[in-house]
VMD Tcl script that draws the C-alpha trace (Angstrom):
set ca {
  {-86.46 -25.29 65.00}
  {-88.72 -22.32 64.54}
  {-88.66 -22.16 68.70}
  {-85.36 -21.84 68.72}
  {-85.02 -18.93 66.52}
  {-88.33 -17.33 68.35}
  {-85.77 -17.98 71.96}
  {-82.94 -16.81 70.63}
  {-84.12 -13.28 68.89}
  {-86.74 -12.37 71.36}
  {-84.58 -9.86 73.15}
  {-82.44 -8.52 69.91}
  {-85.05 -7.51 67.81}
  {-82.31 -5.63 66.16}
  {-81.04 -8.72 64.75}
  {-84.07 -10.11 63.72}
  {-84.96 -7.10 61.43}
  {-81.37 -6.86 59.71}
  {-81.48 -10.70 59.09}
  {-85.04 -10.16 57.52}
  {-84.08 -7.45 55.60}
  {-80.93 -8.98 54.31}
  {-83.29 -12.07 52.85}
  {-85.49 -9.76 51.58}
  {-83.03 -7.43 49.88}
  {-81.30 -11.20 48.52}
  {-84.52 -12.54 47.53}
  {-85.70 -9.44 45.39}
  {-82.18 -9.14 43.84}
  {-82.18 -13.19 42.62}
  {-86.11 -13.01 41.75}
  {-85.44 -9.63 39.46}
  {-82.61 -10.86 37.96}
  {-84.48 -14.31 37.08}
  {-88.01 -12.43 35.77}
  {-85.08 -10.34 33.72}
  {-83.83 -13.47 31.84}
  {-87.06 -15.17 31.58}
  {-88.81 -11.90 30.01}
  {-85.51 -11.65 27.82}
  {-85.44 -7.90 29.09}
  {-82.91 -5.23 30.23}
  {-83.21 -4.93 34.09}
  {-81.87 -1.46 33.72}
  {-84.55 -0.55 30.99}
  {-87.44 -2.65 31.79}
  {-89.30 -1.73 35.32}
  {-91.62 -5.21 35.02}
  {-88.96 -7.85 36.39}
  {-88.73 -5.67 39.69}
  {-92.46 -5.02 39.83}
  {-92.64 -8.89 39.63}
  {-90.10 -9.71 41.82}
  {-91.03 -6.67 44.44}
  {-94.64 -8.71 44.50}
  {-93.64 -11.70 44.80}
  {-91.50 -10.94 47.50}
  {-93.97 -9.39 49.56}
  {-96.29 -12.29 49.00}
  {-93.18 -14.70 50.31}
  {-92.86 -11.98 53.14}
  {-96.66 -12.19 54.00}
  {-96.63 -15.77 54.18}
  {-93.48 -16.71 56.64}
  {-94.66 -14.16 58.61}
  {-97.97 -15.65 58.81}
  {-96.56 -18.70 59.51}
  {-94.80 -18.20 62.11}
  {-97.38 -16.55 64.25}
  {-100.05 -18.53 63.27}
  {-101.50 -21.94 64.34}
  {-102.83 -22.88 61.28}
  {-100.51 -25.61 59.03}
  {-98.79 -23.77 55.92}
  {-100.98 -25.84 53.15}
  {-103.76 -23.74 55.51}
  {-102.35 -20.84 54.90}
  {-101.30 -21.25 51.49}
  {-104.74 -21.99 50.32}
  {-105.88 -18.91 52.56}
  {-102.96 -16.15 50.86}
  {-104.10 -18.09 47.14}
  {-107.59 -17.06 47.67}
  {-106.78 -13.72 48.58}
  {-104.72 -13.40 45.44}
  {-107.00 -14.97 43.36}
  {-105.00 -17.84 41.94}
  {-105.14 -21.62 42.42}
  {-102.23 -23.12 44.76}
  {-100.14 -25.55 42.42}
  {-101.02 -29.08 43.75}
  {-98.14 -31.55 43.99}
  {-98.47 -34.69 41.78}
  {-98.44 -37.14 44.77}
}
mol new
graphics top color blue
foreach p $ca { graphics top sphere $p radius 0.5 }
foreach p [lrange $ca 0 end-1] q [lrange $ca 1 end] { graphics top cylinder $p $q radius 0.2 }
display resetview
């Protein structure tokens, strides 16, 4: 449970950044590695699958963040970070 994890790292903020970073650092590594294959590119040549992957990360960043200091519900704020990016939220086919 999100209190939990707000108990538990409240006095080692130490820990909280390094297991942040570590997810971050992950994330960008899979995402640039994916954009790679699905621009049929050379990571090592091509900057755009790290620009991608940088961006997208942030935007993941933003939004966890968000949501876990905010009251609003996550459809909320996903509607909220879409508008600010200027895209339309993909809508589940319920």
């Amino acid at each position: 449970e999100l209190n939990l994890w707000r108990t538990a790292a409240a006095g080692t903020p130490e820990v909280v950044s390094r297991v942040r970073g570590e997810r971050v650092h992950l994330l960008y590594l899979a995402l640039s590695e994916y954009f790679a294959r699905c621009l049929g590119v050379d990571l090592g040549e091509d900057p755009r699958p790290r620009v991608m992957a940088g961006s997208m990360v942030g935007v993941e960043l933003a939004l966890i963040e968000t949501f876990g200091r905010s009251t609003a519900e996550f459809p909320q704020i996903v509607e909220a970070a879409s508008r600010a990016l200027h895209v339309r939220p993909r809508r589940s086919a319920d």
